[in-house]
Backbone as CSV, one residue per row, in Angstrom:
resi,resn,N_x,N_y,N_z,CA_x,CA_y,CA_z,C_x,C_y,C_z
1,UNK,148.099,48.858,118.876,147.324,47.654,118.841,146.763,47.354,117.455
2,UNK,146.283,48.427,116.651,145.641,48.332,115.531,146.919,47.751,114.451
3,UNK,147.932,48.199,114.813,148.840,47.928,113.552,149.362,46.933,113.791
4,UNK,149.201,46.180,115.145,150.010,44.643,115.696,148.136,43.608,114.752
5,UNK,147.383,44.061,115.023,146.404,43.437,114.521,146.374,43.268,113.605
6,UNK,146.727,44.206,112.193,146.614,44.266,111.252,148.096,43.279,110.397
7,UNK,149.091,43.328,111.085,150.556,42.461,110.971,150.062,40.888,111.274
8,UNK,149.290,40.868,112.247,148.923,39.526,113.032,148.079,39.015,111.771
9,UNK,146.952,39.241,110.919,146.037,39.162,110.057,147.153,38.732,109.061
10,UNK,147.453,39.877,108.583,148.895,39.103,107.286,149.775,38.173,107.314
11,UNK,150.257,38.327,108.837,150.993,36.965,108.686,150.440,35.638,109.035
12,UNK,149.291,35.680,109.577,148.436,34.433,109.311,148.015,33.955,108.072
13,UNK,147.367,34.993,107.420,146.992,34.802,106.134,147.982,33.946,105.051
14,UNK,149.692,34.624,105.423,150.249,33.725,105.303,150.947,32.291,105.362
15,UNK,151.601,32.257,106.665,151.631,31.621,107.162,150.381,30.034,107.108
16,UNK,149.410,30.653,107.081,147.934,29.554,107.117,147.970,29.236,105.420
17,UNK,148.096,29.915,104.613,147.968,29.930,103.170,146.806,29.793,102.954
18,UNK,146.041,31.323,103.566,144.793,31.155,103.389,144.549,32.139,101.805
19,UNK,145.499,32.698,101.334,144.968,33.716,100.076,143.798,34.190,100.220
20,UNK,143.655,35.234,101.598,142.365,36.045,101.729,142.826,37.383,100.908
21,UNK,142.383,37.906,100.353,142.828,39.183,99.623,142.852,40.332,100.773
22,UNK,143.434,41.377,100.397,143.570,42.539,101.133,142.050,43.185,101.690
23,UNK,140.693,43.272,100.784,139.471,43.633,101.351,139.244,42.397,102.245
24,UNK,138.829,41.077,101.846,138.719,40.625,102.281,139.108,40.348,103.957
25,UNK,140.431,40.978,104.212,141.801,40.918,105.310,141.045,42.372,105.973
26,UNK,140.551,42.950,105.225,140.194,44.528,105.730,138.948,44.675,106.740
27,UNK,137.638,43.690,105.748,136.319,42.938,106.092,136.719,42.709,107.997
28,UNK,137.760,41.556,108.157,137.525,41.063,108.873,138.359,41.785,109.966
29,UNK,139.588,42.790,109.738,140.017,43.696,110.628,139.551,44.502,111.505
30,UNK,138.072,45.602,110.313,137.334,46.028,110.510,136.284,45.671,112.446
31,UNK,136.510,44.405,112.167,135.597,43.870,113.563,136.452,43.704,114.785
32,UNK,137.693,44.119,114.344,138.928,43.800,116.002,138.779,45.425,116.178
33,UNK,139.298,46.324,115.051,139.230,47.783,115.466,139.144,48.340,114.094
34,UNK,138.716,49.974,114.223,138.282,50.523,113.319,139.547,51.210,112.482
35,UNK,140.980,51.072,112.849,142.144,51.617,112.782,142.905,50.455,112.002
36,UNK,142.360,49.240,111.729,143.104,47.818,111.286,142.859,47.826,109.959
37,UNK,141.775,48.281,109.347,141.858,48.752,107.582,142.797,49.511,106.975
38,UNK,142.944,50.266,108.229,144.466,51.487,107.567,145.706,50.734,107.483
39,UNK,145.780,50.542,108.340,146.957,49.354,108.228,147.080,48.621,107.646
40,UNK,146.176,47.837,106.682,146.036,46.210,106.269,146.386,47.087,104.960
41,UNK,145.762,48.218,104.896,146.159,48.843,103.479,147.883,49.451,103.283
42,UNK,148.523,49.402,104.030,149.852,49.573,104.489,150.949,50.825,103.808
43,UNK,149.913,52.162,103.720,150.399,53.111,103.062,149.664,54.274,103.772
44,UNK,150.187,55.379,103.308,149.290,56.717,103.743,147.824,56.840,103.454
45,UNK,147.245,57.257,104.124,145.255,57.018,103.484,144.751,58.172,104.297
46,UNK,143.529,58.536,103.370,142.375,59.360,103.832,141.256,58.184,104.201
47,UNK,140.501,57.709,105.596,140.303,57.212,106.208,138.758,58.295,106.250
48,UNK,137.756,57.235,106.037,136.458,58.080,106.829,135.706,56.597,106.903
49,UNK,134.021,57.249,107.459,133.503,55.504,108.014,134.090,55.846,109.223
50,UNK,133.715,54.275,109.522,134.520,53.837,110.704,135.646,53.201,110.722
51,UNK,136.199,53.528,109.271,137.598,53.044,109.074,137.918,52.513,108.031
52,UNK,136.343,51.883,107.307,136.150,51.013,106.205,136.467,51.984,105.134
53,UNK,136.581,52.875,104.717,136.621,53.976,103.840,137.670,54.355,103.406
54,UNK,139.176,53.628,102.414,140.436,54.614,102.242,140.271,54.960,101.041
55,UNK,141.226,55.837,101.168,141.981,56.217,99.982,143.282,57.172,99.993
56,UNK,144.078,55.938,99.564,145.418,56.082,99.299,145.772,57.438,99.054
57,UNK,147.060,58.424,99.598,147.127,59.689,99.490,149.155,59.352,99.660
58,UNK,150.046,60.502,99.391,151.112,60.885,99.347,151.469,62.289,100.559
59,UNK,152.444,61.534,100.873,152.819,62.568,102.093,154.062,62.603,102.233
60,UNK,154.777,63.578,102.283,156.230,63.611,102.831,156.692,63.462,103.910
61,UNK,157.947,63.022,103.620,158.580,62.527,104.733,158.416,63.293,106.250
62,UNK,158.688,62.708,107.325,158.782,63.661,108.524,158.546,63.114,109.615
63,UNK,159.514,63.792,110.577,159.697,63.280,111.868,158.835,64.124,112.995
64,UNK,158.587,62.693,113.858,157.900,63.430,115.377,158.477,62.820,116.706
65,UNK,157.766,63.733,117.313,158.152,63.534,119.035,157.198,62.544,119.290
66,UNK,156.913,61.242,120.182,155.733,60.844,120.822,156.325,60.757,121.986
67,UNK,155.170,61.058,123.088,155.387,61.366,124.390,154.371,60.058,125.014
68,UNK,155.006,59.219,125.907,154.220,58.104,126.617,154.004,58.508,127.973
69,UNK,152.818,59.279,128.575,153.142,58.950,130.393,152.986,57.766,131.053
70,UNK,153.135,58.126,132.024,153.843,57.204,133.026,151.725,56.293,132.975
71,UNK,151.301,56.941,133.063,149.430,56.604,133.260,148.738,56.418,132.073
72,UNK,147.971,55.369,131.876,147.177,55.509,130.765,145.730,55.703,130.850
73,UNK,144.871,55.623,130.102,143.739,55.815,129.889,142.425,54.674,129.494
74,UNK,141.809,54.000,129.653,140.546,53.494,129.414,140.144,53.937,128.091
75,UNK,140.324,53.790,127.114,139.235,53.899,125.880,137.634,54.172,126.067
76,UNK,137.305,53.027,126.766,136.249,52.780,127.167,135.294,53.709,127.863
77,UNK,136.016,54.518,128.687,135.715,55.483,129.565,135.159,56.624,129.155
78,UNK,136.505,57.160,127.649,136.006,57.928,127.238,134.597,58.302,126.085
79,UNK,134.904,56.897,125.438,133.648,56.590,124.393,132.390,57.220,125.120
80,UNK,132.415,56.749,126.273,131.181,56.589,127.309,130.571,58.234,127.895
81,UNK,132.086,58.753,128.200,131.525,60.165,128.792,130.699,60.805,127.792
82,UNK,129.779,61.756,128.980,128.638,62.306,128.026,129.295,64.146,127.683
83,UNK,130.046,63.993,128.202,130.936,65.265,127.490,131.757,65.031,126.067
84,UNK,131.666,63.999,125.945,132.409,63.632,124.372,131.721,64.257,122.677
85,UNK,132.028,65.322,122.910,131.775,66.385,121.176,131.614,65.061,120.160
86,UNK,130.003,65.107,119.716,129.843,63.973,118.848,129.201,64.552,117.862
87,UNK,129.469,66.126,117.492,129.024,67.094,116.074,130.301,67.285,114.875
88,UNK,131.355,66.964,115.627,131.976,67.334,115.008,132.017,67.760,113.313
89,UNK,131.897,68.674,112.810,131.679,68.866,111.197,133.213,67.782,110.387
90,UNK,132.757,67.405,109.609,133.364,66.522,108.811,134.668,67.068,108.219
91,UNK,135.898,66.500,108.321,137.124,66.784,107.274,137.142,66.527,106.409
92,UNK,137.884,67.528,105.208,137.585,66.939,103.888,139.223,67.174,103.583
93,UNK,139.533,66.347,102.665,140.869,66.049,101.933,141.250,67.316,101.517
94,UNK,140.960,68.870,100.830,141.899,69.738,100.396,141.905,70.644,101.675
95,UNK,141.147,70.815,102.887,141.896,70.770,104.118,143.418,70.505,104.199
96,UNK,142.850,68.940,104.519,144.358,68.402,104.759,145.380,68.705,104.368
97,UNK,145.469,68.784,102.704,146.458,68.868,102.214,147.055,70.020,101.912
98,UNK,146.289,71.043,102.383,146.954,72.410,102.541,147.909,72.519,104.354
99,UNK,148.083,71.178,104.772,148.397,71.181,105.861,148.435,70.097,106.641
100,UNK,149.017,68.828,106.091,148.887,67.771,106.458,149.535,67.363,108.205
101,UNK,150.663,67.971,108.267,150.962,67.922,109.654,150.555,69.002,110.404
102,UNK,149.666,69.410,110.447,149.312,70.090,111.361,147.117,70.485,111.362
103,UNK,147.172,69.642,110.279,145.681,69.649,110.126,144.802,68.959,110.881
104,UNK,143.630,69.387,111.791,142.742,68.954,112.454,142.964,68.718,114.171
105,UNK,141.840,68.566,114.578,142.006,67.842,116.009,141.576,66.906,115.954
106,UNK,141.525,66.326,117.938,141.217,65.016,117.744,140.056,64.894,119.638
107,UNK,138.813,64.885,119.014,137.466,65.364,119.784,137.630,64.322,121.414
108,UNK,138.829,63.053,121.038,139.050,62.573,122.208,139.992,63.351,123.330
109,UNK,140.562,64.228,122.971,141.190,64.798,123.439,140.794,65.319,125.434
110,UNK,139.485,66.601,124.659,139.815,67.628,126.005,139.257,66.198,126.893
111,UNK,138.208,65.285,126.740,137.961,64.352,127.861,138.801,63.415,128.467
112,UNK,139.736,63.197,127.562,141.292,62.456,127.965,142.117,63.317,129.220
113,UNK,142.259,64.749,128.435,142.775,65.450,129.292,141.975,65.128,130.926
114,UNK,140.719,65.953,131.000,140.083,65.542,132.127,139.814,64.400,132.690
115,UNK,139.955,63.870,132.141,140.582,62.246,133.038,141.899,61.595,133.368
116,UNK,142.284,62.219,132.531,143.945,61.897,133.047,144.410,63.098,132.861
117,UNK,145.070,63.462,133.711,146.031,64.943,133.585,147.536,64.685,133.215
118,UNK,148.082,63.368,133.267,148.995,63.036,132.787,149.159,63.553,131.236
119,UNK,147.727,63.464,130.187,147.649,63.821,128.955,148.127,65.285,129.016
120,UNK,147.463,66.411,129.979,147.955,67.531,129.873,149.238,67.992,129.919
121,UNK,149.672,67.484,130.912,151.153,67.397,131.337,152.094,66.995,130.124
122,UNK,152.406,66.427,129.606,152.681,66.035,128.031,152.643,66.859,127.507
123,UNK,151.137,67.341,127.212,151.246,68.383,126.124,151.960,69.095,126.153
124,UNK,151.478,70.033,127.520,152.553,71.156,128.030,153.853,71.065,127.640
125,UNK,154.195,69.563,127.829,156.019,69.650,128.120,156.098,69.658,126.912
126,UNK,155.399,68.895,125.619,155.969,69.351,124.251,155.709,71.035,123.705
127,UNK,154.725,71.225,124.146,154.354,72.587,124.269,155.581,73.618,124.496
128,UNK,156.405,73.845,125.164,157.320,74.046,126.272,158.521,74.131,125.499
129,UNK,158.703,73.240,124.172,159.814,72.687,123.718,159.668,73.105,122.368
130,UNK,158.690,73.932,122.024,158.101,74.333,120.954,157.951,73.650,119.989
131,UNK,156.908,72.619,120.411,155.993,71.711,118.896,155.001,72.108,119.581
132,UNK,153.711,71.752,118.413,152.392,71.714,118.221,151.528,70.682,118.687
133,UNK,151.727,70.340,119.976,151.112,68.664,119.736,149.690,68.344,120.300
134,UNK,149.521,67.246,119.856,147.980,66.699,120.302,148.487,65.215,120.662
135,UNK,147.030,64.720,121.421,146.642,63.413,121.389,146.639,62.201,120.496
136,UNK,147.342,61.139,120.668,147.310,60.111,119.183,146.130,59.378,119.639
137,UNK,145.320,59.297,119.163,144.204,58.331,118.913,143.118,58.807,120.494
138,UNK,142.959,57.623,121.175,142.533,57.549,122.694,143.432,58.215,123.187
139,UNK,144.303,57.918,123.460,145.546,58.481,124.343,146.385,56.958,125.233
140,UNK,147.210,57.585,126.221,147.931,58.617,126.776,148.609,59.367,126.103
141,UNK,149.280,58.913,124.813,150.146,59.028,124.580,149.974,60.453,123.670
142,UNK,150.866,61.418,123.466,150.601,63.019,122.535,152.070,62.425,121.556
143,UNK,151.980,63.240,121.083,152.339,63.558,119.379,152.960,65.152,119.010
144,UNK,153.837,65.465,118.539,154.032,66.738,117.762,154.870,66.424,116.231
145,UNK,154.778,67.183,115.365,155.529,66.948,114.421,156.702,67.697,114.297
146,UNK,157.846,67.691,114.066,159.294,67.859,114.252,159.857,68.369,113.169
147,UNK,159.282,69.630,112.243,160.214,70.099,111.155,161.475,70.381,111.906
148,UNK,161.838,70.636,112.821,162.760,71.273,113.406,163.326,70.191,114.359
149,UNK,164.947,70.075,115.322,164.611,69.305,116.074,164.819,70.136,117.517
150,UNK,163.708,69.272,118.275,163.487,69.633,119.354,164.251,69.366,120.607
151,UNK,164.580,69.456,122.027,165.128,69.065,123.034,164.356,68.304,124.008
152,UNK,164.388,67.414,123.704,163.886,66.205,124.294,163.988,65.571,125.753
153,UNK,164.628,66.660,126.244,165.234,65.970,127.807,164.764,66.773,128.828
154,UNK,164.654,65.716,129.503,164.247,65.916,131.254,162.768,65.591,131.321
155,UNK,162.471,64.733,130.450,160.845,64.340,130.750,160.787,63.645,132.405
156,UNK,159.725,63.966,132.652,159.689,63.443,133.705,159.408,61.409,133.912
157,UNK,160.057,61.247,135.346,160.210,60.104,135.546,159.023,58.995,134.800
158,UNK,159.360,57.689,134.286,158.509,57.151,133.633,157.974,57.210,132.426
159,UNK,157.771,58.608,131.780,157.659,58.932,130.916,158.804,58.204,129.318
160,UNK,157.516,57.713,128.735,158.566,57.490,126.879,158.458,58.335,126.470
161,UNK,160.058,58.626,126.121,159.999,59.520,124.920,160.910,58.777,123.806
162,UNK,160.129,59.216,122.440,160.572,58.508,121.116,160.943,59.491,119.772
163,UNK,161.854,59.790,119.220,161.582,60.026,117.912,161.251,59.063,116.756
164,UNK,160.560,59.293,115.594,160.148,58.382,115.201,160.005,59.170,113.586
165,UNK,159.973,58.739,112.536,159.889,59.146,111.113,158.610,58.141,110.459
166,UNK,157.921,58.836,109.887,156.789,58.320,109.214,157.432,57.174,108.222
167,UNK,156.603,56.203,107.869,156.848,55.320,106.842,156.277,55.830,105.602
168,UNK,156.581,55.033,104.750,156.155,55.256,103.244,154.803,53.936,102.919
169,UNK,155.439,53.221,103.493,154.846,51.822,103.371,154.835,51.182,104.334
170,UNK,154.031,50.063,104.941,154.188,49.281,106.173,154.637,47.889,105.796
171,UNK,155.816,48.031,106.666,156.839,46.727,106.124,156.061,45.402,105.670
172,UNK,154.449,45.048,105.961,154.239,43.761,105.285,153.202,44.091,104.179
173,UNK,152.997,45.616,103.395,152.487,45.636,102.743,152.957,44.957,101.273
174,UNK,151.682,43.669,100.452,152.181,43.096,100.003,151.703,41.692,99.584
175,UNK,151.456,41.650,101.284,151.564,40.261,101.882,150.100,39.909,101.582
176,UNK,148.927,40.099,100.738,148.009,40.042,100.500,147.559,40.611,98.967
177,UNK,146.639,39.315,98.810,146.645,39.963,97.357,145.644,40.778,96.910
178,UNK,145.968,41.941,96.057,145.011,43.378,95.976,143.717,42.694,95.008
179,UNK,142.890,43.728,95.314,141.581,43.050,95.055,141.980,43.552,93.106
């Protein structure tokens, strides 16, 4: 959704010939979702804030599994539960980069799980297939990263399954002019 938002913004911008600049495009992303700055910036980023915060970073290439179940999840739901880990200690960039695919969790997780078990189930099955995976964002949907390739079959009924390779750039980065 964040990255259809952030496409939707640019090509209006165009399209309208409004010449809003890229912050400017970011400003107003910022208020649909907190994930639409990353995007509007249309490259790899270290992301803090609530989203308002990049900075541009380099990452190599690489492929993953994403796993869709058949069930999804409420956002909403989880924001809300009072089991939701809201200490989390802060990530910092030479973390990451001693480990970019495989660095960190993601605190929406175990309450996703417990609300939908569909999330668990996923895991497991990438689990199973030997990747590492977690939760993308809210959920349903899990994630592993793919130095290797994996066997992908027999997900269960309903279930997406995708391979997919990171971008370098997001195809309308561009389309706005840098501050």
């Amino acid at each position: 959704g964040s990255s259809d938002a952030a496409s939707c913004l640019l090509a209006l911008n165009r399209l309208w010939r409004l010449n809003l600049s890229a912050a400017q495009l970011a400003r107003i992303g910022l208020g649909l979702g907190a994930d639409v700055p990353f995007f509007l910036l249309g490259c790899h980023a270290w992301v803090q804030g609530i989203g308002e915060q990049l900075q541009a970073l380099q990452l190599p290439p690489a492929r993953f599994a994403v796993v869709k179940p058949k069930i999804g999840l409420d956002t909403g739901l989880i924001f809300a539960d009072p089991l939701l880990c809201r200490q989390t200690q802060a990530a910092i960039i030479p973390g990451f980069a001693a480990d970019p695919y495989g660095f960190g969790h993601n605190d929406l997780q175990p309450v996703a799980q417990r609300l939908c078990t569909d999330v668990t189930q996923a895991l497991h099955w990438l689990e199973q297939r030997g990747g590492r995976p977690r939760m993308t964002g809210s959920g349903s949907a899990v994630f592993t990263h793919m130095p290797q390739t994996l066997d992908l079959t027999g997900a269960p009924e309903g279930w997406q399954v995708r391979v997919c390779s990171n971008l370098e750039a997001h195809p309308l980065r561009g389309w706005a002019a840098s501050d």
